[in-house]
C-alpha positions as CSV (number, residue, x, y, z in Angstrom):
1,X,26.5,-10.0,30.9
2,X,23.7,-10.2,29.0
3,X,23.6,-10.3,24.7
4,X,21.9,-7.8,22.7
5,X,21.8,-8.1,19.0
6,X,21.7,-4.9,17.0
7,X,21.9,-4.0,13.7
8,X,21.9,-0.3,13.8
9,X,23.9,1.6,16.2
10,X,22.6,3.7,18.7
11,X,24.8,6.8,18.1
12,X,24.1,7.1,14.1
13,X,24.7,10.4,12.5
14,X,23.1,10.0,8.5
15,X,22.5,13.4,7.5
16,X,19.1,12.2,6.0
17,X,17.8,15.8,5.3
18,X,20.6,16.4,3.1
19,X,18.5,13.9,0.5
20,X,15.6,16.4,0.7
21,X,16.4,18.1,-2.6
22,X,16.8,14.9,-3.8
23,X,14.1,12.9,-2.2
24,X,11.3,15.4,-3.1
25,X,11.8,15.7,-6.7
26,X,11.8,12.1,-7.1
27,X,8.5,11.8,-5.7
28,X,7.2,14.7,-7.2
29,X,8.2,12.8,-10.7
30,X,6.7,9.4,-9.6
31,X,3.8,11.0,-8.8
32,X,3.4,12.5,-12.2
33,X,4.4,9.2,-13.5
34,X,1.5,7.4,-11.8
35,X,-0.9,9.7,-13.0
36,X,0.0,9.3,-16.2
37,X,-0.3,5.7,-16.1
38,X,-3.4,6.0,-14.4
39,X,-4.8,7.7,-17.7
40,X,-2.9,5.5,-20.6
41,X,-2.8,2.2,-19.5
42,X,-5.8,1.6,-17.2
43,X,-6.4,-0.2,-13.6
44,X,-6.8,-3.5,-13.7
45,X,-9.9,-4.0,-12.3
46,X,-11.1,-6.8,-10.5
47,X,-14.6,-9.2,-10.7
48,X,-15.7,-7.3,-7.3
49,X,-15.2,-3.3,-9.3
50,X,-16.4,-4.3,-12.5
51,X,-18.9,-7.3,-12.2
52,X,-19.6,-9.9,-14.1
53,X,-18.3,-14.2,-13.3
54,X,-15.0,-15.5,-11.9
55,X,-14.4,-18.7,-11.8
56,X,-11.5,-21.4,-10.6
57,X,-11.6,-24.7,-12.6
58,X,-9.2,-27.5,-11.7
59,X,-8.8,-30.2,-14.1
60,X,-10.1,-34.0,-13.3
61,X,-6.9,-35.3,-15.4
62,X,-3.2,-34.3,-15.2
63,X,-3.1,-31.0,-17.3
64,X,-6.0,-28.1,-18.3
65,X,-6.3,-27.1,-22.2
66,X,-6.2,-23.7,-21.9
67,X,-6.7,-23.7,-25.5
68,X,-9.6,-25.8,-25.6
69,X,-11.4,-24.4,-22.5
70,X,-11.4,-20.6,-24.6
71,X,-12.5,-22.3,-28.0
72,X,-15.5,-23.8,-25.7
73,X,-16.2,-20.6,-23.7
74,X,-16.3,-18.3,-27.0
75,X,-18.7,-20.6,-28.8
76,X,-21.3,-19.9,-25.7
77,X,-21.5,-16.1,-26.5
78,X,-21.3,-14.8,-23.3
79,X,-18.8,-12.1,-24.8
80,X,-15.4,-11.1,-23.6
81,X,-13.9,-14.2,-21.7
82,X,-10.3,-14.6,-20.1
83,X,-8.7,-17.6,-19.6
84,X,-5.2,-18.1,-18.1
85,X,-3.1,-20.6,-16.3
86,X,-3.9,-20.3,-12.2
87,X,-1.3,-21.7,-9.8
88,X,-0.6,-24.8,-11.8
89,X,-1.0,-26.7,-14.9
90,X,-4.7,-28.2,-13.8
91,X,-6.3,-25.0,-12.6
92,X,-7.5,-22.3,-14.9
93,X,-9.1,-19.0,-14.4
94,X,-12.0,-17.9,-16.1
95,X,-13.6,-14.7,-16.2
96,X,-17.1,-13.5,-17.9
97,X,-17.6,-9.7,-18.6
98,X,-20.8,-8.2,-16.7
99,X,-23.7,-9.2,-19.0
100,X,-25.6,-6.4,-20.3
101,X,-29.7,-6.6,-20.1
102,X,-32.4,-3.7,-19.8
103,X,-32.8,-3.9,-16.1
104,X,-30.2,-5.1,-13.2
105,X,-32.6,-7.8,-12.1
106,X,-32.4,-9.3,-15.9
107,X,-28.5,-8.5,-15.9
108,X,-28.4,-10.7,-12.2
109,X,-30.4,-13.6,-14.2
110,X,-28.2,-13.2,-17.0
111,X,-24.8,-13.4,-14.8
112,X,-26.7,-16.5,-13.0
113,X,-27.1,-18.2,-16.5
114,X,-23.6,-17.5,-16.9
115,X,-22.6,-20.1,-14.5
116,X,-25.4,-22.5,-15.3
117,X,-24.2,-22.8,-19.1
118,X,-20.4,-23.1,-17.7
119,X,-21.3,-25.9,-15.2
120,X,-22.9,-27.9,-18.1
121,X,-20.2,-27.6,-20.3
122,X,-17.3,-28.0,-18.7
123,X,-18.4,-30.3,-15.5
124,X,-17.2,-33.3,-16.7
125,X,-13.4,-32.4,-17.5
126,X,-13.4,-29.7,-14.6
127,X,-14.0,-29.1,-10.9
128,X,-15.4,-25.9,-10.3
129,X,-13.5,-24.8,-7.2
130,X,-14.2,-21.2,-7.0
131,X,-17.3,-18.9,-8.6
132,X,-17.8,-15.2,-7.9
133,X,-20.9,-13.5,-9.9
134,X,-20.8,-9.7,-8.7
135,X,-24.1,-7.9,-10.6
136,X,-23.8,-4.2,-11.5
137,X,-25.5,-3.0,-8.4
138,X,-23.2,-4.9,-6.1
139,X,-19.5,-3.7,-7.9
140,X,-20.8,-0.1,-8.2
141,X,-21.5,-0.4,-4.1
142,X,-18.3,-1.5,-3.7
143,X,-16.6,1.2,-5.5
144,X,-18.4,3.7,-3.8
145,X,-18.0,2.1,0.1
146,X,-14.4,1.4,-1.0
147,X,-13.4,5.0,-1.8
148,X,-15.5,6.0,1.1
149,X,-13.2,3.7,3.6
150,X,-10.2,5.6,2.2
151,X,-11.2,9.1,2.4
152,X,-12.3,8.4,5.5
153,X,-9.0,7.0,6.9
154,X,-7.4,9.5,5.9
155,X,-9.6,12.1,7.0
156,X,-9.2,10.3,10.9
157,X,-5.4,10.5,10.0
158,X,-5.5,14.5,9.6
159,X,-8.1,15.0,13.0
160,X,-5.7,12.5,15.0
161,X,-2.7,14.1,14.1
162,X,-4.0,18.3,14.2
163,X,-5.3,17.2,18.4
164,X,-1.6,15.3,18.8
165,X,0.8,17.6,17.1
166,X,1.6,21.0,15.9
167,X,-0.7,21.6,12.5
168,X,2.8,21.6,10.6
169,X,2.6,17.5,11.7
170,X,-0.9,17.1,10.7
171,X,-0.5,18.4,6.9
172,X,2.8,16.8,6.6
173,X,1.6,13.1,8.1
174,X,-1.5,13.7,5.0
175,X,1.3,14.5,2.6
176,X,3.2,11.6,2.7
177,X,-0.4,9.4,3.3
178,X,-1.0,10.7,-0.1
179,X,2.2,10.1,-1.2
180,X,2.3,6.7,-0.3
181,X,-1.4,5.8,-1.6
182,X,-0.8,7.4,-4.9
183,X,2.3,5.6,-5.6
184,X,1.0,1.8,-4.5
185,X,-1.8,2.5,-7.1
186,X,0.7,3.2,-9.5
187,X,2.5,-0.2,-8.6
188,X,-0.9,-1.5,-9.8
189,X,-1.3,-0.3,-12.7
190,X,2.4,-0.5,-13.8
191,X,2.6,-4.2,-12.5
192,X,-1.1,-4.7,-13.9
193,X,-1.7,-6.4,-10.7
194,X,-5.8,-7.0,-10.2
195,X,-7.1,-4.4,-8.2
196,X,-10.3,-5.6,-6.1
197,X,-11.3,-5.4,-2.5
198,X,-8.6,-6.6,-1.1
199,X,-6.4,-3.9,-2.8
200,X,-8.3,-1.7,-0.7
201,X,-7.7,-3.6,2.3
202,X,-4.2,-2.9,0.9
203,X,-3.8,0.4,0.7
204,X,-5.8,0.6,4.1
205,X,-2.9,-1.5,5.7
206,X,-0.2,0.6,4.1
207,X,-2.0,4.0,5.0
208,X,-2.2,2.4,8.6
209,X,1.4,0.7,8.6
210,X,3.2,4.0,7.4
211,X,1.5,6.4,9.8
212,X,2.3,4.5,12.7
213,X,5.3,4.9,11.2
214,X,5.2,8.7,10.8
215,X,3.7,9.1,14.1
216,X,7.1,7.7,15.9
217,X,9.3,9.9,14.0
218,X,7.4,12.8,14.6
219,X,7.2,12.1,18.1
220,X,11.0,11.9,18.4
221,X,11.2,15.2,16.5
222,X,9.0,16.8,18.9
223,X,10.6,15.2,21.8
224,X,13.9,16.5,20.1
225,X,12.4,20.1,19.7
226,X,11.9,20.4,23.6
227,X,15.2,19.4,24.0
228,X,17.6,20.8,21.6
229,X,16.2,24.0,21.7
230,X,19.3,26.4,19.7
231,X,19.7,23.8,17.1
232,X,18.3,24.2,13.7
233,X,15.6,22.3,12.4
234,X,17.4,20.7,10.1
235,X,19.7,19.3,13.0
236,X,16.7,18.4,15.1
237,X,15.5,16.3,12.6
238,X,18.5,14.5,11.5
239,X,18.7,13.7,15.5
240,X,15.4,12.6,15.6
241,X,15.4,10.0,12.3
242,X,19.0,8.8,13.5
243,X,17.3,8.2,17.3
244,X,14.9,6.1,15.6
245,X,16.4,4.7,13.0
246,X,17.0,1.1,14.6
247,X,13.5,0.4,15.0
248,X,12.3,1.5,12.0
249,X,14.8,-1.1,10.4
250,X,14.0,-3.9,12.2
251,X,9.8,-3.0,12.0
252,X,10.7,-2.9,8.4
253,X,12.7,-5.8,7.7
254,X,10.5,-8.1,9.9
255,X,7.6,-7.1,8.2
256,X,9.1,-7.2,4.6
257,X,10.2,-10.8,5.2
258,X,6.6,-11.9,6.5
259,X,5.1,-10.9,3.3
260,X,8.1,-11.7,1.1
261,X,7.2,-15.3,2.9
262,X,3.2,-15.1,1.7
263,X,4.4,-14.1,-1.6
264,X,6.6,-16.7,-2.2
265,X,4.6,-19.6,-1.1
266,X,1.1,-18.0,-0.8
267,X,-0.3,-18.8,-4.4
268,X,-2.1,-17.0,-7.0
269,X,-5.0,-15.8,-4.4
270,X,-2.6,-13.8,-2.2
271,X,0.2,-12.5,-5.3
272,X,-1.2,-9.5,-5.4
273,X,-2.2,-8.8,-2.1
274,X,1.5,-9.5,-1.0
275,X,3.4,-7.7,-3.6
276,X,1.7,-4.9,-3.2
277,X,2.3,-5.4,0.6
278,X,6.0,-5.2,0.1
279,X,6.0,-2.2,-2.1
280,X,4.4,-0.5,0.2
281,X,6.3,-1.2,3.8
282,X,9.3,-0.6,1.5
283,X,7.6,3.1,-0.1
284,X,6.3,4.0,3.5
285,X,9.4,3.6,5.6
286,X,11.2,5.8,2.3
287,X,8.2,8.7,3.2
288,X,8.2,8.5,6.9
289,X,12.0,9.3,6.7
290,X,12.6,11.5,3.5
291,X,9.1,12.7,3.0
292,X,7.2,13.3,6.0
293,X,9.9,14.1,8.1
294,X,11.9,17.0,5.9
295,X,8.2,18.5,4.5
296,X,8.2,20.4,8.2
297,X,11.3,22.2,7.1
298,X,9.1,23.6,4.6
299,X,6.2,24.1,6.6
300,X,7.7,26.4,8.5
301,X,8.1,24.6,11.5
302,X,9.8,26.7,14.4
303,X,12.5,25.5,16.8
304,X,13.1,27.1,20.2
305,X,9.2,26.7,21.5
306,X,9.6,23.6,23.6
307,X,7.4,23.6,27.1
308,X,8.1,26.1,30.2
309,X,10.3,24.2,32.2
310,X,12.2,22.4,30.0
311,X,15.9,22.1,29.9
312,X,18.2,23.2,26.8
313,X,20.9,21.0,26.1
314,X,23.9,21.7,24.4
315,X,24.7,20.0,21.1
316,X,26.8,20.6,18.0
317,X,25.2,20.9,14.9
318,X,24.0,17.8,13.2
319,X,26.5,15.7,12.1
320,X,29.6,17.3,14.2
321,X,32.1,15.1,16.0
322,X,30.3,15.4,18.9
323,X,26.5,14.7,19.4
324,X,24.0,13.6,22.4
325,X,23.7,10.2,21.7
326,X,20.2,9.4,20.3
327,X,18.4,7.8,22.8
328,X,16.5,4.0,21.6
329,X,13.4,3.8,20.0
């Protein structure tokens, strides 16, 4: 007899659209809360948005002056210049703000001069490991591509979904999209994590990871809708989330314990990559359930209209003593 491990039963009966009145507000308020953020406190933005010099110094002895390396940096008058602790006590990180100059060429010399006068003063004591100069032409292209890329994913998301599913499934799979893009750049700016290129490859992932996401569910409800065909929607839906409920665990968990992994032992250069990685399986698994799923309620979504041919089978309503059982994922 063969083994199966599970950690979600087959036959579960949560009443998840019970949390709608619940679920909704709370996102409505986060939202709000994001967007205020957004205003007061700032993104953090990275060398590649901004421009100007990065750069990763490692100490040739056993410890870094932080102290020091800023007195020295200052006293080159190259402006605004950060200096913290990176990974461990013999690497710093140093960042120069864009230099200003009439022209971009002259501000490209100038941010090349930059790293000239920094090699000569502190190549001695330090190995420069790392240097990024990104001129104004170059950040303000990567702004624009980068914001491109999103609206674009999300505009593929909305014609995917409208040829595959009833419009109702289209506007709801963009709602929690949103939902779920607006919230991990709050994370950012409440966190203060940096927010660069690979932030966007970020949100890209989590747009991507929590519409595939989406897409199960609302196949189950759909499949759910054919069958159950006198239920209410509410009842479809609860049947549906509980059919798929163990694999959206397990995707979940697996996932959240890959990047917990690369955020506990992937350095500096991957912290806030991963961090936001785990907020957002963790805020895309909460909209695919108690988002995307109970929004159709709202959109009006009608029960009864499954395909000529199809079978109706009995069921009590959702969460009676007796149920189908929910097929697997």
């Amino acid at each position: 007899m063969a083994f199966r491990l599970r950690f979600i039963k087959d036959d579960t009966k949560f009443p998840f659209m019970g949390f709608r009145s619940v679920s909704f507000p709370l996102s409505a308020l986060l939202s709000v809360l994001t967007v205020l953020a957004f205003f007061s406190f700032g993104v953090n933005f990275g060398i590649d948005f901004k421009g100007g010099t990065l750069v990763e110094l490692q100490a040739k002895g056993s410890v870094a002056n932080i102290s020091s390396v800023r007195e020295r940096s200052n006293a080159l008058g190259f402006g605004s210049i950060e200096v913290a602790e990176f990974g461990s006590p013999r690497e710093l990180l140093l960042r120069v703000e864009l230099q200003t100059a009439p022209t971009t060429a002259e501000q490209e010399r100038a941010q090349q001069n930059v790293v000239t006068k920094l090699r000569e003063t502190f190549g001695n004591d330090y190995e420069f490991r790392r240097v990024e100069v990104v001129g104004p032409r170059v950040s303000g292209e990567l702004v624009q591509n980068g914001t491109i890329g999103v609206i674009f994913g999300i505009i593929g998301v909305l014609i995917y979904l409208w040829f595959r599913f009833e419009w109702q499934f289209a506007v709801g799979a963009v709602i929690a999209t949103l939902h779920d893009i607006v919230l991990t750049i709050g994370f950012f700016v409440v966190m203060q994590l940096t927010f660069d290129m690979t932030s966007i490859a970020v949100i890209l992932t989590i747009l991507g990871y929590s519409l595939n996401d989406t897409v199960v569910v609302y196949d189950r409800i759909r499949e759910m809708l054919r069958k159950y065909k006198k239920l209410s929607l509410t009842d479809v839906i609860d049947i549906a989330v509980n059919a798929t409920l163990s694999r959206t665990v397990i995707t979940a968990t697996t996932t959240f314990l890959a990047m917990l992994a690369m955020a506990i032992f992937g350095g500096e250069v991957l912290r806030s990559f991963s961090l936001a990685m785990l907020f957002g399986i963790v805020i895309g698994t909460y909209s695919s359930i108690f988002i995307a799923a109970p929004i159709l309620i709202y959109l009006g979504l009608k029960t009864g209209g499954g395909i000529k041919g199809d079978k109706d089978e009995d069921a009590k309503p959702f969460p009676g003593k007796v149920l189908a059982p929910a097929s697997r994922a």
